[in-house]
C-alpha positions in Angstrom: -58.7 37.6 223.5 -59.5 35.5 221.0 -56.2 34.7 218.3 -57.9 32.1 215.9 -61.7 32.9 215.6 -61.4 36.6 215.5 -59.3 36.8 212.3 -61.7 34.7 209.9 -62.9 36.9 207.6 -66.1 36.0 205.0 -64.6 33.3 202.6 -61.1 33.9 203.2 -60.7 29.5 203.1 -62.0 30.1 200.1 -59.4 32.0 199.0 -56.5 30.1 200.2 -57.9 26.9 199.1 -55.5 24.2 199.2 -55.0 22.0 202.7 -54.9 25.3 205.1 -58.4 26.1 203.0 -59.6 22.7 203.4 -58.1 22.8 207.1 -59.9 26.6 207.8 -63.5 24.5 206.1 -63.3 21.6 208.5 -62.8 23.7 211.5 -65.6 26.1 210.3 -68.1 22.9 210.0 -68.1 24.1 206.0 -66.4 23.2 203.0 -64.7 25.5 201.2 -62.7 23.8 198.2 -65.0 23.8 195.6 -65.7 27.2 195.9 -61.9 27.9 195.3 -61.2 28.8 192.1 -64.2 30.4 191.8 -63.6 33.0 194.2 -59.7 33.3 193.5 -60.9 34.1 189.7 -62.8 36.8 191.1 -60.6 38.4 193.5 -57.3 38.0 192.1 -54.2 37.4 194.7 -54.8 37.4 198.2 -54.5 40.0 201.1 -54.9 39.1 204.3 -55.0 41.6 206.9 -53.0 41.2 210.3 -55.9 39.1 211.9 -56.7 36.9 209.4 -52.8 36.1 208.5 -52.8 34.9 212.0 -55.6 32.6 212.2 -54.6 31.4 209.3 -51.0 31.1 210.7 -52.4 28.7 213.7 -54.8 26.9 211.5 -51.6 26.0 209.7 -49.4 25.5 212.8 -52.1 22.9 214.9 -52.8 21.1 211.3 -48.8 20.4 211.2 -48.6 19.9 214.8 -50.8 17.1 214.0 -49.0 15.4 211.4 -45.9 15.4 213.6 -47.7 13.8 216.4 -48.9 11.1 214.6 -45.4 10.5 211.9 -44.3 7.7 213.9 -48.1 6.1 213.8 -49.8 7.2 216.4 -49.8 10.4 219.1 -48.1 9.8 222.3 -49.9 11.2 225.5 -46.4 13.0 225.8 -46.7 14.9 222.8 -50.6 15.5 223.4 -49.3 16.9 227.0 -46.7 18.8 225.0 -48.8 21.0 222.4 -51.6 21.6 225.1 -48.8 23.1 227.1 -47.6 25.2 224.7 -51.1 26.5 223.6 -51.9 27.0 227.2 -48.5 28.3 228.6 -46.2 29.6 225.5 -49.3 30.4 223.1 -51.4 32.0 225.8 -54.2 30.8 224.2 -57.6 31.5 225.8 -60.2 28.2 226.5 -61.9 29.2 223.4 -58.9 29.2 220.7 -58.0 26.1 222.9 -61.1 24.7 221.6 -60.3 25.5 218.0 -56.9 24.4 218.0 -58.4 20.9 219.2 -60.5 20.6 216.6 -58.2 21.5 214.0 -55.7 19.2 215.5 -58.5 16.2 215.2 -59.5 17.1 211.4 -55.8 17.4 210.0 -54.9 13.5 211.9 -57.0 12.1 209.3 -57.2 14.6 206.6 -55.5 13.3 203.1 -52.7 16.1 203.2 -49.2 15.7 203.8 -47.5 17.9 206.9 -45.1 18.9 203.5 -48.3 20.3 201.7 -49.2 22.4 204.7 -45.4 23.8 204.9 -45.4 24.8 201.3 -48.6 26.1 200.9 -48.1 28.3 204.5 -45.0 29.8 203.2 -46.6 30.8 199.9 -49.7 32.3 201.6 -48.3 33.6 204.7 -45.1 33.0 206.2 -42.3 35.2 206.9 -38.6 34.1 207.9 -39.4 34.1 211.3 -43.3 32.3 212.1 -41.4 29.6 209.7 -38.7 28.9 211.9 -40.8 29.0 215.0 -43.5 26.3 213.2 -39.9 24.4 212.9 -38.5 24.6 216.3 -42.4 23.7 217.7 -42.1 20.9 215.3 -38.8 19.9 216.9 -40.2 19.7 219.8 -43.3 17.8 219.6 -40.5 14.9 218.0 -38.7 15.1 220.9 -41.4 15.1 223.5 -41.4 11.4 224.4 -37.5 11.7 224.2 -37.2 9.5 221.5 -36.8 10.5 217.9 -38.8 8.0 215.8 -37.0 7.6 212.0 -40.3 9.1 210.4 -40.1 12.0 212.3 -36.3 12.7 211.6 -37.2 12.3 207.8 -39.5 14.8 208.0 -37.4 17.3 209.8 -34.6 16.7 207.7 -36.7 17.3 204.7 -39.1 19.8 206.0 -36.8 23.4 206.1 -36.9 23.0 201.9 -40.7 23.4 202.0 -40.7 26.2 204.5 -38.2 27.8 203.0 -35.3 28.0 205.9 -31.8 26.3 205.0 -30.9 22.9 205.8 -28.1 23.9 208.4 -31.3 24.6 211.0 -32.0 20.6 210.4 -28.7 20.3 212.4 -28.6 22.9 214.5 -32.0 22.3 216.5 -31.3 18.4 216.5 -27.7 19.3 217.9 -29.7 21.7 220.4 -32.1 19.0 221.4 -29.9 16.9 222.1 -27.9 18.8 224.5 -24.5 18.4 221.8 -22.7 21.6 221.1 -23.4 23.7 217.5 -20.9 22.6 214.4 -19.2 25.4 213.3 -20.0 25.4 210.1 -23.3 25.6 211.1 -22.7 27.9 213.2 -21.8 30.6 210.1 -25.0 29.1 208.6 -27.0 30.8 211.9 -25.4 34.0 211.2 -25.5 34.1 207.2 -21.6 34.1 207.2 -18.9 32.7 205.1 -16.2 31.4 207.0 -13.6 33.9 205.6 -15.6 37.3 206.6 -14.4 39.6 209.3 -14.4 39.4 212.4 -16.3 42.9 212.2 -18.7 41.3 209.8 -19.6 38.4 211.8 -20.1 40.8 214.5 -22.7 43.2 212.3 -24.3 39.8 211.5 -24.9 39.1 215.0 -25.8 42.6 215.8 -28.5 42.5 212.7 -30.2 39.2 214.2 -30.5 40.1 217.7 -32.3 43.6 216.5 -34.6 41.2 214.6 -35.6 39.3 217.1 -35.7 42.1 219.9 -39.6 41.4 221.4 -40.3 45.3 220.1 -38.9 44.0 216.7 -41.4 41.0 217.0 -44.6 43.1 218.5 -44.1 45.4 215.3 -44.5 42.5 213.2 -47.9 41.7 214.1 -46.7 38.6 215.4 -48.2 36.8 219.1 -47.5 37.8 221.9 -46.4 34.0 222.7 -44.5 34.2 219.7 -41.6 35.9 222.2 -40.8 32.8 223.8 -39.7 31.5 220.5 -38.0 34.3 219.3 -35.8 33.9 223.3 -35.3 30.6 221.9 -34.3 31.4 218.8 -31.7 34.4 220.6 -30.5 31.5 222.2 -29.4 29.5 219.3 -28.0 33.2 217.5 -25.7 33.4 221.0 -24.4 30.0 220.5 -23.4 30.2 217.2 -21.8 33.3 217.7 -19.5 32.3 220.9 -18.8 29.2 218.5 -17.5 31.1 216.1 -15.7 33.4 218.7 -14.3 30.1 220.5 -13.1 28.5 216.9 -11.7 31.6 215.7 -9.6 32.5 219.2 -8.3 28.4 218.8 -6.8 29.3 215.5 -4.6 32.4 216.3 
């Protein structure tokens, strides 16, 4: 089944406007800027419905994979290997939306927008909590696919969770992650939305409230990908390990 093509609706780029308009235009074979404000003036705010919100969510997502690949100056086979995996394998992607995605990939390496224009302009139209931290941890990965993390692409990861909206301790947390180091503690209350002096019982609702969220019925009620699960294992996997930091810290200082 088709997850990019089937959601266009009849001038929704044209509503968004902006680089994910511009990005939904080039992939189309259209233009859609100049007809922007236009047809914003004459439908007001925009609602997408579930289909659309997700082909404009991968729009958005192969655009910034794109600028990530190429932050250090050029894309590395490795990371080209990497994001056809993951549309292939993680994404489950058919041939078609492969097609697409390749395409859109191609237009945003030379397009004049910044990966920091797509972030903001995603979170405003489209993005909840969780697809943002998911674009984030992909982005992660694509940095750290030829196992070297060139200086550009660390500045934009550091910088990055401010334009999509996530707090800064997910900067260290993933890197920490990536690198194989264990979780900081105070990052690890970061994870969990805790202060350091809550209750034990508080830290433990915490906990409890993330892993509901990311339960794969939680996620599948959300409209989100199927593919989307992997990430939201992932992202279980970073909630665990904050929380047995916390447990491990808090046991060393009885």
């Amino acid at each position: 089944m088709s997850l990019i093509g089937a959601g266009i609706g009849a001038g929704i780029g044209a509503l968004i406007g902006g680089p994910i308009g511009a990005a939904l235009g080039g992939w189309l074979g259209h233009s859609v800027s100049e007809a922007y404000q236009q047809v914003k003036a004459q439908h007001g705010p925009i609602i997408m419905n579930r289909a659309e919100a997700q082909s404009v969510f991968f729009v958005t997502l192969f655009s910034m994979l794109a600028k990530m690949a190429k932050a250090d100056g050029h894309v590395d086979q490795s990371e080209a290997d990497l994001i056809n995996r993951l549309a292939r394998t993680q994404l489950h992607m058919d041939e078609e939306d492969r097609k697409s995605a390749a395409t859109i990939f191609k237009n945003a390496l030379n397009d004049s927008y910044s990966i920091f224009d797509y972030a903001g302009q995603y979170r405003k139209v489209a993005g909840s909590r969780e697809m943002c931290e998911m674009v984030y941890r992909m982005l992660f990965a694509v940095a750290f696919a030829d196992q070297t993390l060139h200086p550009a692409e660390d500045a934009i990861l550091q910088e990055i969770p401010a334009y999509l909206g996530l707090d800064q301790g997910y900067y260290r947390l993933l890197k920490e992650e990536f690198q194989g180091n264990e979780a900081d503690i105070d990052e690890a209350y970061k994870v969990l939305g805790c202060d350091k002096n809550a209750s034990d019982a508080d830290i433990k609702h915490a906990y409890r409230s993330l892993c509901k969220e990311y339960h794969p019925d939680t996620i599948a009620a959300k409209g989100l990908p199927e593919g989307f699960i992997h990430y939201a294992e992932q992202q279980m996997r970073l909630i665990n390990s904050a929380y047995e930091t916390i447990k491990k810290h808090r046991k060393q200082q009885q």
